[in-house]
N, C-alpha and C positions, 0 to 999 in steps of 0.2 A: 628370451632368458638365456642366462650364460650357459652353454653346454657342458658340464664338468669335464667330461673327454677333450675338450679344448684346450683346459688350461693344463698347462705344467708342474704336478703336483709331485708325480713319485718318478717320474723321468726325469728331472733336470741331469743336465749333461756336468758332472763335476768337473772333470777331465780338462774340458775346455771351457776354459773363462769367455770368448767369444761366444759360444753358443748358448753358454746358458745366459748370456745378458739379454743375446737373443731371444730367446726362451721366456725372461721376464718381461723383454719389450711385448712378445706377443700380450702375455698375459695381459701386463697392464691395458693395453688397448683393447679386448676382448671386456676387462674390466670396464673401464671407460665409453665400451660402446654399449653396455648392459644400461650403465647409470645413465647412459643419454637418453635410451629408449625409456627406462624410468622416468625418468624429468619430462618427456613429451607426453607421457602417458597420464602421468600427472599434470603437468600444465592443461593438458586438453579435459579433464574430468574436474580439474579448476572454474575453465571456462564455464564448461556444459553447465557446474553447480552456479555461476555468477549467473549464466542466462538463466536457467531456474529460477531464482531468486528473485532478480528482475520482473519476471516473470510472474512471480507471485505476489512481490510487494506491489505490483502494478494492480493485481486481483486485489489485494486488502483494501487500494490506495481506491479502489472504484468501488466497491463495497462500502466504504466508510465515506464516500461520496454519498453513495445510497442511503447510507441511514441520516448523516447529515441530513438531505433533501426530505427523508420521508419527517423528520424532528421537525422541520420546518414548516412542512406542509400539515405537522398536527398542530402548530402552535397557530399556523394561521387560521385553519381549520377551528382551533379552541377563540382567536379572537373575534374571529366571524360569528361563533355563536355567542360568544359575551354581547358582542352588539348587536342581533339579534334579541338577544333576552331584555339588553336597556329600550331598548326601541318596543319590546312589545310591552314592557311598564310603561313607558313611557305615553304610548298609544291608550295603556287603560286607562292611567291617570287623565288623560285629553279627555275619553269616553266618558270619563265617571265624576269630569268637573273639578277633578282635587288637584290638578297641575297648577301650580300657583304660577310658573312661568310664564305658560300657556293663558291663563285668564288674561293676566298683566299686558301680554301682546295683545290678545283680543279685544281688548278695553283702549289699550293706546290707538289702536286701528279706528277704531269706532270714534274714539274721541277726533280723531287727523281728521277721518270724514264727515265729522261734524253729527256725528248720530248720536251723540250723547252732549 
C-alpha cells in the first residue's frame, strides 16, 4: 500500500519546473507500483476463486454422478422386482392349472411325443 509520506502532496517544489516534474514522476510510479501490487493481488485471489470452483463443480459433477447411479440402481432394483412378481403369477398360474400358455405347451409336448 501507497505510503502517503511518499507521495508529493503539500511539498511540491514550485520554484523549480524540473523538480517538481520530478516530484510528479515519483509519484506517478509509487502510483503505478500500488496498482500493480493491486492487479497481482487480485489476479492471484482470481485464480485461487477459479481453483475453488473447479474444485467444487468437480464435488457437484461427482455427486450428481452419485444420485444418477443410485436412480439407476433403484430403477433396476424396481424392474428386478416387477419380474420377480410376473414370474411369481406366473409360477401360480402353472401351480393352479389356469396358465392357458402353459397347458397349450404341455399338450403340444405330449402330443410331439405321441402321448396323446
Amino acid at each position: 500500500m501507497i505510503n502517503l509520506k511518499e507521495l508529493h502532496t503539500d511539498d511540491f517544489s514550485m520554484n523549480s519546473g524540473r523538480l517538481f516534474r520530478e516530484q510528479m514522476i515519483e509519484n506517478f510510479k509509487a502510483i503505478e507500483q500500488e496498482f500493480n501490487d493491486l492487479r497481482g493481488e487480485i489476479d492471484s485471489e482470481e485464480r485461487d476463486r477459479k481453483s475453488e470452483d473447479t474444485k467444487l463443480n468437480g464435488r457437484i459433477d461427482n455427486t450428481n454422478a452419485r444420485l444418477d447411479n443410485l436412480d439407476k440402481q433403484k430403477a433396476t432394483h424396481d424392474e428386478v422386482k416387477n419380474l420377480h412378481d410376473e414370474l411369481l403369477l406366473r409360477i401360480k398360474h402353472i401351480y393352479l392349472g389356469t396358465d392357458k400358455q402353459a397347458i397349450r405347451d404341455v399338450i403340444l409336448q405330449m402330443k410331439e411325443k405321441g402321448e396323446i
